[in-house]
C-alpha positions as CSV (number, residue, x, y, z in Angstrom):
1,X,176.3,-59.4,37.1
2,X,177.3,-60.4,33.9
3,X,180.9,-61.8,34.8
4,X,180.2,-62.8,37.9
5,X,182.3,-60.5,40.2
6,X,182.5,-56.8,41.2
7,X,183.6,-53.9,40.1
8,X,185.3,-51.1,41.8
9,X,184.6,-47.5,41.3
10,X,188.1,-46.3,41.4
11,X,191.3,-46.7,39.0
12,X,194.5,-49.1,39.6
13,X,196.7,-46.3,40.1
14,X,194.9,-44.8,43.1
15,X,194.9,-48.7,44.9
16,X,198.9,-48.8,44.0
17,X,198.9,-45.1,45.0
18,X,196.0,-44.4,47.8
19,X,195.9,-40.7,48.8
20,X,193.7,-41.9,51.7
21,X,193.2,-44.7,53.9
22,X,191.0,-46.6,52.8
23,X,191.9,-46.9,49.7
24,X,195.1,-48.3,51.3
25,X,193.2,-50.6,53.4
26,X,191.4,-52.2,50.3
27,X,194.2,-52.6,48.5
28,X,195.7,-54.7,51.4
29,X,192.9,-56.9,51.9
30,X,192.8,-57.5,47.4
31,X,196.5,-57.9,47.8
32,X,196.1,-61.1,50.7
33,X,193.3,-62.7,49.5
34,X,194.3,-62.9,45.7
35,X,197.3,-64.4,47.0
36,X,194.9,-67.1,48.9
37,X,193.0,-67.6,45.5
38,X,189.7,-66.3,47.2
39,X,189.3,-64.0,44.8
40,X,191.0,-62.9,41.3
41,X,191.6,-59.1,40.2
42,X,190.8,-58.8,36.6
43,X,189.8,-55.6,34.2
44,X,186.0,-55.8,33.6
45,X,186.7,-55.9,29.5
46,X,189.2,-58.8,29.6
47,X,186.5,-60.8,30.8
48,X,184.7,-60.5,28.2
49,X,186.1,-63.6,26.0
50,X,185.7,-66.2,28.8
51,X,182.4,-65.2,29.8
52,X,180.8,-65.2,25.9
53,X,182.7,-68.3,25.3
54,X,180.7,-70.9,28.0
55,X,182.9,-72.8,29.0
56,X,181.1,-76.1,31.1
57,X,182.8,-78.9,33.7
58,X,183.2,-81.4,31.0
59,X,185.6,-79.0,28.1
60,X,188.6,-79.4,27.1
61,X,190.2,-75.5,27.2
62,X,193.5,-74.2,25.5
63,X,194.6,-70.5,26.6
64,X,196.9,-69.9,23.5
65,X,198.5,-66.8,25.1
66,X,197.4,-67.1,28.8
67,X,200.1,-65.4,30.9
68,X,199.6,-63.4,33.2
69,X,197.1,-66.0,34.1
70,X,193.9,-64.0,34.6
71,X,191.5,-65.5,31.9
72,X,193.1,-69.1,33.0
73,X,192.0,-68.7,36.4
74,X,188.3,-67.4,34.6
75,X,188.4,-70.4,33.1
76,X,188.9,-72.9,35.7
77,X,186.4,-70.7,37.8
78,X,184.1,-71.8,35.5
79,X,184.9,-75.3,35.3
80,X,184.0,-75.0,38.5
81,X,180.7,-73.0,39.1
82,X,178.6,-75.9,39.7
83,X,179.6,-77.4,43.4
84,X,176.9,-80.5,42.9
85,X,178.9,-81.4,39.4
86,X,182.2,-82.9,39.4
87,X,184.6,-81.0,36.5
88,X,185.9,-83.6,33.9
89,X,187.8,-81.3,31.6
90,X,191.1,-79.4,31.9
91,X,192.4,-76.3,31.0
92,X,196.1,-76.0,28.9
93,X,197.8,-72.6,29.4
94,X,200.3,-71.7,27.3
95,X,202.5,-69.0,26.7
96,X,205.6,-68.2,24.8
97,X,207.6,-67.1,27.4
98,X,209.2,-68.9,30.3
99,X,209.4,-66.2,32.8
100,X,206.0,-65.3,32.0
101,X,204.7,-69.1,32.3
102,X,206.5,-69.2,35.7
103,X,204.0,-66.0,36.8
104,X,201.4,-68.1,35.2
105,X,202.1,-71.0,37.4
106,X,201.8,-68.6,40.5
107,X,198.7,-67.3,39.6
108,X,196.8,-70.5,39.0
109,X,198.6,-72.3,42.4
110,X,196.8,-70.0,44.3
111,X,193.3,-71.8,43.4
112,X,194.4,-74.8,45.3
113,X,192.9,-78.3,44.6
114,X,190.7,-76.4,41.0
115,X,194.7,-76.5,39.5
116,X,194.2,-80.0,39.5
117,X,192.9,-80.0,36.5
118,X,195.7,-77.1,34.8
119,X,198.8,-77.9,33.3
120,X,201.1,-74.6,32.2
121,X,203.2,-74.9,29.0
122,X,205.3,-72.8,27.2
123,X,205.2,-73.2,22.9
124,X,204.9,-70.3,20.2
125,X,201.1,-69.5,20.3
126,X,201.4,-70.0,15.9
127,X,203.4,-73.7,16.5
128,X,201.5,-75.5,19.1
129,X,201.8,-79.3,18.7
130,X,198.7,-81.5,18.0
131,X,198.6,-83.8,20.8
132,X,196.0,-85.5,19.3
133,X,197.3,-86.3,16.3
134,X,194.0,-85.6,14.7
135,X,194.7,-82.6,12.9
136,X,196.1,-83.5,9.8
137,X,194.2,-87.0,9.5
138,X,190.7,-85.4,10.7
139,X,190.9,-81.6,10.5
140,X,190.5,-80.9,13.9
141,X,192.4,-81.3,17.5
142,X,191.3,-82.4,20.9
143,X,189.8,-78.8,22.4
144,X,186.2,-77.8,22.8
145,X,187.0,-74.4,23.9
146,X,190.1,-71.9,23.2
147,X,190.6,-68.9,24.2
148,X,193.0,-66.7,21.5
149,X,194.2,-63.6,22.8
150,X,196.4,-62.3,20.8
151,X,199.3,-59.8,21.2
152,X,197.9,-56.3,20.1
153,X,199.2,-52.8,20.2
154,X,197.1,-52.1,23.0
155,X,195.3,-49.1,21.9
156,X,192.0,-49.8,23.6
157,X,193.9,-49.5,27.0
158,X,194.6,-45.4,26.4
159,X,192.2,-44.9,29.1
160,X,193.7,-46.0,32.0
161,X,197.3,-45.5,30.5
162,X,197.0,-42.3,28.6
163,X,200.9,-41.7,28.2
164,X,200.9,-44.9,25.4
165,X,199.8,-42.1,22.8
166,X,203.0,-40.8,23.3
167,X,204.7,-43.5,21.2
168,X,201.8,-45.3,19.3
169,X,201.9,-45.8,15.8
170,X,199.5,-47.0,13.3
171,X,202.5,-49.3,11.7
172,X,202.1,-51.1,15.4
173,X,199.6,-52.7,14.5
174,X,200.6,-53.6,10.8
175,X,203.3,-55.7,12.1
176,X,201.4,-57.7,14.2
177,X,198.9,-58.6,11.6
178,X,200.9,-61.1,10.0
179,X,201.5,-62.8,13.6
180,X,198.1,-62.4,14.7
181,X,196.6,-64.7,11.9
182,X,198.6,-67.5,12.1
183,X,197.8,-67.5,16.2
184,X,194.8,-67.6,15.0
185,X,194.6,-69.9,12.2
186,X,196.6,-72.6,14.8
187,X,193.1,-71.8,17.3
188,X,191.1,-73.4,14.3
189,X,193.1,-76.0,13.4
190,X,193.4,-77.1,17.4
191,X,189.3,-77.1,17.8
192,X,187.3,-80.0,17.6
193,X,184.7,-79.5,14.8
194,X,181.3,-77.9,16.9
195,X,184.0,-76.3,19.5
196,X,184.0,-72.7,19.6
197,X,187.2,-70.5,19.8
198,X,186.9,-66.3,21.7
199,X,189.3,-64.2,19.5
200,X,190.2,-61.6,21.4
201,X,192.6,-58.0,21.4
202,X,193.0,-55.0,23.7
203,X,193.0,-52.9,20.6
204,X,190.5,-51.4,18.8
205,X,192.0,-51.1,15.4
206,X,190.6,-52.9,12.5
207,X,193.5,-54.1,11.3
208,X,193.9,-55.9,14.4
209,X,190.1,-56.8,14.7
210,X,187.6,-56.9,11.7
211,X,190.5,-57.6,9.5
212,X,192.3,-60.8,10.8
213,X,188.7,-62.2,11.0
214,X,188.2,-61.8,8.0
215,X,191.1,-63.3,6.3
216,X,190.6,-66.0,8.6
217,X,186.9,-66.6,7.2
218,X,188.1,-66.6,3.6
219,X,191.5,-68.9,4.8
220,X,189.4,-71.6,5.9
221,X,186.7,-71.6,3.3
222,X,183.6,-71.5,5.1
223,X,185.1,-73.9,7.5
224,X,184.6,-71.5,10.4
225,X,181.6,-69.4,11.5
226,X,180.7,-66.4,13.5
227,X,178.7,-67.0,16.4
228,X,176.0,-64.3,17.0
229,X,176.5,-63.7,20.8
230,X,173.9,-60.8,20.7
231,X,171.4,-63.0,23.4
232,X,174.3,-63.9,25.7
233,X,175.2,-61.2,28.9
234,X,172.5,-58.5,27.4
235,X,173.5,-56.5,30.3
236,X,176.8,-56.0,28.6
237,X,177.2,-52.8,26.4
238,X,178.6,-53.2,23.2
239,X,178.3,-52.0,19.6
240,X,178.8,-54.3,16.8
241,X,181.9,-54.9,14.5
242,X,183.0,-52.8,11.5
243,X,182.2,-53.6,7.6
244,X,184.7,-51.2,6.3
245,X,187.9,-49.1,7.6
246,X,190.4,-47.4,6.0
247,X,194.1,-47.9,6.2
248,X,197.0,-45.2,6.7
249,X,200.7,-45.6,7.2
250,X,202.7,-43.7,9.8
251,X,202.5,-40.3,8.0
252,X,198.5,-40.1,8.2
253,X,198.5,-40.9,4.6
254,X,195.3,-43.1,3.4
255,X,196.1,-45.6,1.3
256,X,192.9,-46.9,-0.5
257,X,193.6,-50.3,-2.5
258,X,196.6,-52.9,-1.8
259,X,197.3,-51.8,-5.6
260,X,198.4,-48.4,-4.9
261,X,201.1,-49.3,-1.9
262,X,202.7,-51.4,-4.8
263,X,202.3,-48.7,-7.5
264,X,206.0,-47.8,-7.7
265,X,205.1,-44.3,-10.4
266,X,203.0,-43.3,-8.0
267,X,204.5,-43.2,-4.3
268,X,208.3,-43.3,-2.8
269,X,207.7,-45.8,0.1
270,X,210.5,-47.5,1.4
271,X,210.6,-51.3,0.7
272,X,211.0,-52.0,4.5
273,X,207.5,-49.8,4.6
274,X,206.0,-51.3,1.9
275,X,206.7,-54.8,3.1
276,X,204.4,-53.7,6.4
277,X,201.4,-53.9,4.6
278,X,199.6,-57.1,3.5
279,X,196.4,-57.6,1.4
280,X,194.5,-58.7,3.8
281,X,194.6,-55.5,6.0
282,X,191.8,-54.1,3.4
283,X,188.2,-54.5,3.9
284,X,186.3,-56.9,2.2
285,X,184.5,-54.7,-0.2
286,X,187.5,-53.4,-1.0
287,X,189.5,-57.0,-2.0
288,X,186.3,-58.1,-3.5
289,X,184.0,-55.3,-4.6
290,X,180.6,-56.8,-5.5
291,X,181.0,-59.7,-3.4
292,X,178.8,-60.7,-0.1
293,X,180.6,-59.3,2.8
294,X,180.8,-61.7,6.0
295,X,179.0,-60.6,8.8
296,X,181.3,-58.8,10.8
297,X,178.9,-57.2,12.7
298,X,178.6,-60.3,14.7
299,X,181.8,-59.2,17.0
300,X,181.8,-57.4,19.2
301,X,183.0,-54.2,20.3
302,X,183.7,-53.1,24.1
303,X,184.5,-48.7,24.0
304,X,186.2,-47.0,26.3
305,X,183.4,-45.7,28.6
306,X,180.6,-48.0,28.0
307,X,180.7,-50.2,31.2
308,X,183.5,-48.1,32.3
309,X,186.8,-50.3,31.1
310,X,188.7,-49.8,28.4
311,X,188.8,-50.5,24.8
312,X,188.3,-54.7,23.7
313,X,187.0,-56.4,20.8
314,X,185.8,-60.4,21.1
315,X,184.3,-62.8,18.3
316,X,183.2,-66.3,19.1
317,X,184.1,-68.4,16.2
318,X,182.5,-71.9,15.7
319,X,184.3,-74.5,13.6
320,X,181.6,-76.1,11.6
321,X,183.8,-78.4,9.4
322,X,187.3,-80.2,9.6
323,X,190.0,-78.0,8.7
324,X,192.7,-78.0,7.4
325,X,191.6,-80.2,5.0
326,X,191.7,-83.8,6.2
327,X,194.8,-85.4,3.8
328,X,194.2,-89.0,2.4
329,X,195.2,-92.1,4.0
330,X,198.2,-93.6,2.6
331,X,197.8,-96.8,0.3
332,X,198.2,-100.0,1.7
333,X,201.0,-100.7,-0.6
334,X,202.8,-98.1,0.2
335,X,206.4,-98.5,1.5
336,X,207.0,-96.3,4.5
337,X,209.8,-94.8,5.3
338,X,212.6,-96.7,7.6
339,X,212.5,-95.5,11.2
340,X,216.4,-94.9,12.9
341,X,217.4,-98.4,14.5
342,X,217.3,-96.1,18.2
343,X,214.1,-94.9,17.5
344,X,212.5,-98.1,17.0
345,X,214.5,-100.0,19.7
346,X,213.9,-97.4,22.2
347,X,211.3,-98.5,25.1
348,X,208.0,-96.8,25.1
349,X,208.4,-93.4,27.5
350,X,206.2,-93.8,30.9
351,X,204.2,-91.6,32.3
352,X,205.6,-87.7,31.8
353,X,208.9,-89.3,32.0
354,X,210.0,-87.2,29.1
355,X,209.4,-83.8,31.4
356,X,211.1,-85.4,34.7
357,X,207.6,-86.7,35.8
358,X,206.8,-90.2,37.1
359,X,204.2,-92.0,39.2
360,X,204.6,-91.3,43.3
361,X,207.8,-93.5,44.3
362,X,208.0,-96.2,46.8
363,X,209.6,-93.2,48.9
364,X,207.1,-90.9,48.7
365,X,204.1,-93.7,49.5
366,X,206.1,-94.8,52.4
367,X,206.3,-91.1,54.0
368,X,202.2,-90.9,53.4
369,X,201.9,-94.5,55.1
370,X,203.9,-93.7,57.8
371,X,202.2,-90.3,58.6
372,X,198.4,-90.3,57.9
373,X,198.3,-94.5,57.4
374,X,197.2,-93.8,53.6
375,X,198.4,-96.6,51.7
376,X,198.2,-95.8,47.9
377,X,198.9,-98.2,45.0
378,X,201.7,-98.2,42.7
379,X,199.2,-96.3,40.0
380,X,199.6,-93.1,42.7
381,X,196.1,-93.4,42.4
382,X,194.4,-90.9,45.3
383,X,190.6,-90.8,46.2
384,X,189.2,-87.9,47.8
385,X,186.2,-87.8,49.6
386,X,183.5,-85.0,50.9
387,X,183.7,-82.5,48.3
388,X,184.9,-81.4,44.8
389,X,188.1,-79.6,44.3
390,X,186.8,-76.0,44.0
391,X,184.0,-76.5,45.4
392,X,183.0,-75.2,49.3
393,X,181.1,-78.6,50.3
394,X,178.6,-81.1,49.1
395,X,179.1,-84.8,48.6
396,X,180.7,-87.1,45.8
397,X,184.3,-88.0,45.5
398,X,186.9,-86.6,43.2
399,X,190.0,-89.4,41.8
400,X,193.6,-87.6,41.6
401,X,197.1,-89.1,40.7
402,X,200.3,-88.3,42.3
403,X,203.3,-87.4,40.5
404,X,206.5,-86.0,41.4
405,X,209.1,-84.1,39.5
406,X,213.0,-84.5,40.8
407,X,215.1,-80.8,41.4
408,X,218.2,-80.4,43.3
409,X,218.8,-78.3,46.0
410,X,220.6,-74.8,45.6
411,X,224.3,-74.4,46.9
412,X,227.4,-74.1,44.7
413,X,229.3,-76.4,47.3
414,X,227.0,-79.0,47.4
415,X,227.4,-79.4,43.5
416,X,229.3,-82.8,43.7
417,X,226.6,-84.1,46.1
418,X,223.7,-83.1,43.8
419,X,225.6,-84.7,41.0
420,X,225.5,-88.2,42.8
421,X,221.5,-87.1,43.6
422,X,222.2,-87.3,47.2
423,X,220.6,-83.6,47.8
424,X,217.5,-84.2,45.5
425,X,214.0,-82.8,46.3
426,X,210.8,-84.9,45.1
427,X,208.0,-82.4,44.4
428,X,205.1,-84.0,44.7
429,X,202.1,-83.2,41.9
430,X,198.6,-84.2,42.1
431,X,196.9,-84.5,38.8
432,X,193.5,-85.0,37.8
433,X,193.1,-88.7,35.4
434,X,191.9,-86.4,32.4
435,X,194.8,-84.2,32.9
436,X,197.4,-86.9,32.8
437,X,196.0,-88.7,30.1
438,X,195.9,-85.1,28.5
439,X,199.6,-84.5,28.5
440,X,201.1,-87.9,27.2
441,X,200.8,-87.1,23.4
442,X,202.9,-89.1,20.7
443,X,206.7,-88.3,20.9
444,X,206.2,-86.4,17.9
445,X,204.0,-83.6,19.7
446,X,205.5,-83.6,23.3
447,X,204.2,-80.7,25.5
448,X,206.8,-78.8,27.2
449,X,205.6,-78.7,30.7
450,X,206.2,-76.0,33.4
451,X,204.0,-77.2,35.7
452,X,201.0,-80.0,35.7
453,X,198.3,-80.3,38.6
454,X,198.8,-78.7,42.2
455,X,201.3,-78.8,44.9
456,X,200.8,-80.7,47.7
457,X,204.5,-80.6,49.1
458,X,208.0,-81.6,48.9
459,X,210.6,-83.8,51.1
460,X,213.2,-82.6,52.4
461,X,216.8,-83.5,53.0
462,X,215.5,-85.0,56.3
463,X,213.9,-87.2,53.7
464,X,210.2,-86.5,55.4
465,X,207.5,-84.7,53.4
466,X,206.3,-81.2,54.0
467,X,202.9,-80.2,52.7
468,X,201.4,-77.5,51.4
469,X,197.7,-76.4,53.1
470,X,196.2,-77.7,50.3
471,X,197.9,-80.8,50.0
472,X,197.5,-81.6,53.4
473,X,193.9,-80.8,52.9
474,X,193.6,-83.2,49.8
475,X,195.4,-86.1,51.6
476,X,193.1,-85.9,54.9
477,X,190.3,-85.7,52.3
478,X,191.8,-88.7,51.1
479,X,192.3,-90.3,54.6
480,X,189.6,-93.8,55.1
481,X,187.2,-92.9,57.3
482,X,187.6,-95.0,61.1
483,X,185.3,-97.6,61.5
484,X,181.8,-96.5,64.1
485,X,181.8,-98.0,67.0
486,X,179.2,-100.4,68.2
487,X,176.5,-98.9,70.1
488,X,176.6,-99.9,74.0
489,X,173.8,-101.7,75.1
């Protein structure tokens, strides 16, 4: 009840490998309607984050490292719980990876009109721009909610893949440290000051866990808080987080103070094994004996066997004050520094024309005109009537944009034709307002965009437009209702 959904009694590997029928029956009918978006298959423990984080219509989310794309389709789940409310925010999912953005942006097509309000984008998790332009003037960017899931070493999934002991190593999880808190440390900086932000790992070593929010506590000088989620989902098992832990190389040897890696009279460690550990893999009593420990038992621990999952660890943190450190506002007398005579002569950029996106041509209007009599504005601007995106009825109406986004059709001897653009394909986008206004930051932070908003079709080299099911959905949705006719007397 907790997460919303269902859980079944069985493993993966007997639904990819039934040894009866019905098994193989229920994974058929999983398989088809996942791929309909009528339902999302999930582990029990990564759904943790998302459902301690509460997320509402109005947020504005970033999924850090979001692919495969289960927590982003949590997330926009929740956007849209509530059919009587109309969703203002959006969700930004990023991850590092193209190839795995592009199974990102298959996952969260399959939730139809809800995508709306998605846009998929691939950046290093540790580098991602500021498209506010906020963070450095303010201390804080433009999300209310982020969700930081961070590569791990994966030990807390031995239970349902028990052959991983055979090459696990505790240095796994001492080079991800390093990478772990600046992901992290780029969550805080991102969050709007009173946002929250769900670290999260599918490991349940320390180093990985208690220790990186730790350092992140003492990086950002009380800056950052953790939230005591102990009164949200009580019908979730837990335990609470560690205060102290020991760390141990490769070998199984305990290694009790950063002091005594670097004691050179004292041990023979390789310098490419010495340079593994870092000082803030140690507990806090440990770095600071004396001192008032932070209250780690405020995260949270999911075991193997509690609610029947696997291994996770979560804490909520809740940025209480701008950081980094807002820096000071340059003097009015202060020369600044001459901008590149094509820089300032350039025109300004319109709308996602930097990523190959524009505003619904005259082309594409004139296709909608001439098939459903739907005459839109140059703005693209499309009103939907009867019901929310996401949502299975009620009233209201819901305000989308079109864009498109120019490819060229596949054929090595059509090349010179696509070179003149005379086999070109206009996909056609629609985006929610928030969303567009979302992804055109400064030039200095440009998102790189894999895909923004929903499909809702394509021409084709017949120049006429094929829709998808949804986006022939949306545009009879968006369709003027014919005028009653007078009542015979």
């Amino acid at each position: 009840r907790w997460c919303n959904g269902w859980q079944l009694g069985c493993s993966a590997s007997i639904l990819k490998r039934p040894q009866h029928a019905y098994w193989s029956e229920l994974n058929d009918w999983l398989t088809r309607w996942a791929a309909l978006g009528v339902l999302s298959r999930q582990a029990i423990d990564s759904m943790a984050p998302v459902s301690l984080l509460n997320v509402a219509p109005h947020h504005t989310v970033l999924d850090l490292c979001a692919s495969p794309g289960s927590k982003t389709q949590q997330l926009l789940d929740a956007m849209h719980a509530d059919p009587a409310t109309a969703p203002t925010g959006l969700v930004v999912a990023n991850d590092f990876s193209p190839f795995r953005a592009r199974m990102l942006v298959r996952r969260c097509a399959a939730l139809g009109r809800a995508a709306a309000r998605c846009v998929v984008v691939t950046h290093a998790a540790q580098h991602f721009p500021d498209v506010s332009g906020r963070v450095g003037s303010h201390g804080e960017g433009a999300y209310d909610r982020i969700v930081c899931d961070v590569p791990c070493c994966g030990d807390g999934t031995f239970r349902k893949n028990p052959e991983a002991w055979n090459h696990w190593r505790p240095s796994f999880a001492q080079r991800l440290h390093g990478l772990q808190i600046c992901i992290a440390l780029r969550g805080i900086a991102l969050l709007r000051v009173g946002g929250e932000m769900a670290f999260s790992t599918c490991a349940l070593n320390p180093i990985e866990d208690e220790a990186v929010i730790a350092q992140i506590l003492h990086a950002t000088g009380g800056a950052v808080e953790i939230v005591d989620v102990s009164d949200r989902h009580r019908l979730l098992r837990r335990r609470a987080g560690l205060k102290t832990w020991k760390v141990i190389d490769d070998a199984g040897k305990l290694w009790p103070t950063p002091e005594s890696v670097l004691d050179l009279n004292h041990n023979n460690l390789p310098e490419r094994v010495r340079r593994r550990f870092h000082k803030s893999m140690w507990p806090p009593d440990v770095l600071a004996p004396g001192a008032e420990c932070p209250p780690l038992e405020r995260c949270v621990r999911l075991l193997p066997g509690m609610n029947e999952t696997g291994g996770f660890f979560i804490a909520i943190l809740r940025k209480v004050a701008p950081w980094p450190p807002p820096r000071p506002a340059a003097k009015g007398n202060s020369i600044p520094r001459a901008m590149p005579a094509a820089v300032a002569a350039a025109p300004p950029p319109s709308i996602l024309s930097y990523h190959s996106y524009d505003v619904a041509p005259l082309l594409v209007r004139e296709l909608l005109r001439q098939a459903l009599g739907l005459a839109l504005p140059p703005s693209g601007r499309l009103d939907l009537r009867g019901r929310q995106a996401g949502g299975s009825g009620g009233g209201g109406s819901e305000m989308l944009y079109l864009v498109t986004r120019t490819t060229s059709w596949a054929g090595g001897a059509e090349g010179a034709a696509e070179a003149e653009g005379k086999r070109s394909r206009v996909c056609v986008m629609a985006v929610a307002p928030e969303l567009l206004a979302h992804v055109r930051p400064p030039a200095s932070a440009q998102l790189r965009l894999v895909r923004c908003g929903f499909k809702l079709g394509h021409t084709s080299r017949a120049a006429s437009l094929r829709l998808t099911l949804d986006g022939a959905e949306a545009l009879v949705a968006a369709v003027p209702a014919a005028p009653a006719a007078p009542a015979k007397r």
